[in-house]
N, C-alpha and C positions, 0 to 999 in steps of 0.2 A: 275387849280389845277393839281399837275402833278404826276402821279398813280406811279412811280418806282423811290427811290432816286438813285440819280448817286453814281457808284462805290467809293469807298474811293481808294484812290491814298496807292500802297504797298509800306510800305520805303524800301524794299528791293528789288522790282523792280529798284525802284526810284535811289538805290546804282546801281544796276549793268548797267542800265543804263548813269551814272555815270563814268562807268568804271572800279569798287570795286573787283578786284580778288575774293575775300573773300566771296562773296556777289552771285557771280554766284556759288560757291561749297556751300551754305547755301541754296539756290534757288533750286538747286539739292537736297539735301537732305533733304528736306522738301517736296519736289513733288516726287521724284525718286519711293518709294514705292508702292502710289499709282496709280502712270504712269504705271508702270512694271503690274501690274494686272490686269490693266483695258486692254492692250495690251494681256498679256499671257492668259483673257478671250477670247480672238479674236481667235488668231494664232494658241492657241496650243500647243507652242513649244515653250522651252526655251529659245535656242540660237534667234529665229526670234522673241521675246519679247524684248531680251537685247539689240538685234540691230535695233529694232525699241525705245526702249526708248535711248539710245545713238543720233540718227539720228532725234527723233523730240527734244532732248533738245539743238543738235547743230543748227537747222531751229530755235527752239524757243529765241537763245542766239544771233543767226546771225540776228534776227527780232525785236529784243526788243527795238528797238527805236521808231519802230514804231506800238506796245501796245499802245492803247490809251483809255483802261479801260472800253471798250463800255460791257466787261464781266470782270471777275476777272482773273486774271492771273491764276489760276486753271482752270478754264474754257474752258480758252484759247488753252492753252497745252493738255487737254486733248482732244479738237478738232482735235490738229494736231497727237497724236496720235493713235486715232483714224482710221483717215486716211489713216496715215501711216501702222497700224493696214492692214488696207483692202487691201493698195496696196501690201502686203506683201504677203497676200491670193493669191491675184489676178497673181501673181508673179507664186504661186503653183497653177496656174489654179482654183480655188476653184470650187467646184462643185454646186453651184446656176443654176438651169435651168428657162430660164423664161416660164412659163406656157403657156403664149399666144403666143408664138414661137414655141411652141414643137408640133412635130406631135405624140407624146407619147399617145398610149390609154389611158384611164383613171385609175389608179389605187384603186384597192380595201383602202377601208376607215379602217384603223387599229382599232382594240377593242377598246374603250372608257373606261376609267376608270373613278371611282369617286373621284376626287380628295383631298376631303376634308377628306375621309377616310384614305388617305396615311401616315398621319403625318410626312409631311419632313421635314428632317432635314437641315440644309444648307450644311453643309460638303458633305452629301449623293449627293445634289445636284450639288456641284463643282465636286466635282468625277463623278457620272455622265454626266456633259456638259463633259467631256475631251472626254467619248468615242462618241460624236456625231459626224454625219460628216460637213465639215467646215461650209456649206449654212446653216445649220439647227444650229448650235453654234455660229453663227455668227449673225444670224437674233433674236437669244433669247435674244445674250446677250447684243445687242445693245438694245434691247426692258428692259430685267429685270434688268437688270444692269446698264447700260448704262442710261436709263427712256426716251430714244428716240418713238413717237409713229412709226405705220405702214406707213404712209407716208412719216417721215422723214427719215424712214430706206431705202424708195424706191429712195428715193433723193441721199443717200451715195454709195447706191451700185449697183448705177443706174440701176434695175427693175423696173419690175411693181408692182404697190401697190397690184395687186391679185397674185404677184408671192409672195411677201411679208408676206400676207394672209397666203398661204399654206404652205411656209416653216416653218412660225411660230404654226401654225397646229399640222401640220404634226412633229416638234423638240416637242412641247410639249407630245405630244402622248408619242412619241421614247424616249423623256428623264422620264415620267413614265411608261412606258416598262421598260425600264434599272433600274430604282429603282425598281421597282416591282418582278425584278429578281434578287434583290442582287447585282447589278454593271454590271452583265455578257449581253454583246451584242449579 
């Protein structure tokens, strides 16, 4: 008996594939919005959002032959954006320190809030991720967003699963700091 039905075949992959003009600007604009945010979650910045969703829809149109539904074509794309996401970071340096590398004394443990008291809102919370810094918005929002666990986030942005740990900590903390003061960092 076999626990997961196989993908359904997209006729509109199936077109562009195909070779259907039409087919790949309908493929866009069906993914285009939700690429772009899953991205501008990452980066930060708009222009390095645009040029990341530009740059995996050309790898994903250059590849599309060889899709073979092992995920859904949303899946798919947002893997390479993803990615592409990070190496954008990575590009800015992004500021990830791995724990187990650093000769950094140990840092004091920020106030602890109760979080259930905070009632957030989700806007509150998009507006706060923007003022994080990259490690700390990057590790969240591949975690709340994104629904990747701690391990798999240490696999994308090749750390360690306890540097993973604390960034995600340590953002959670920082991002209710920032809501708890109104937005101001």
């Amino acid at each position: 008996m076999e626990l997961s039905a196989p993908i359904q075949h997209d006729e509109l992959v199936e077109r562009c594939k195909r070779g259907d003009p039409r087919s790949y600007s309908e493929l866009y604009q069906k993914y285009s919005k939700a690429m772009y945010n899953t991205s501008l979650r990452i980066v930060n910045h708009t222009a390095d959002a645009e040029d990341v969703l530009q740059e995996s829809f050309i790898d994903a149109f250059a590849a599309i032959d060889g899709f073979g539904y092992k995920s859904t074509f949303g899946a798919w794309l947002k893997r390479i954006v993803i990615n592409k996401s990070i190496n954008a970071l990575r590009k800015r340096k992004m500021d990830i320190i791995d724990i187990e590398k650093t000769t950094a004394l140990h840092l004091p443990e920020e106030e602890s809030y109760d979080e259930d008291s905070l009632q957030l809102k989700v806007e509150e919370v998009k507006k706060a991720m923007k003022e994080l810094p990259n490690g700390y918005r990057t590790v969240l929002s591949l975690h709340l967003f994104e629904g990747y666990d701690q391990e798999e986030i240490a696999g994308i942005l090749q750390i360690s699963h306890a540097t993973v740990r604390t960034q995600y900590m340590r953002a959670k903390q920082k991002l209710l700091l920032i809501i708890k003061q109104g937005g101001l960092s």
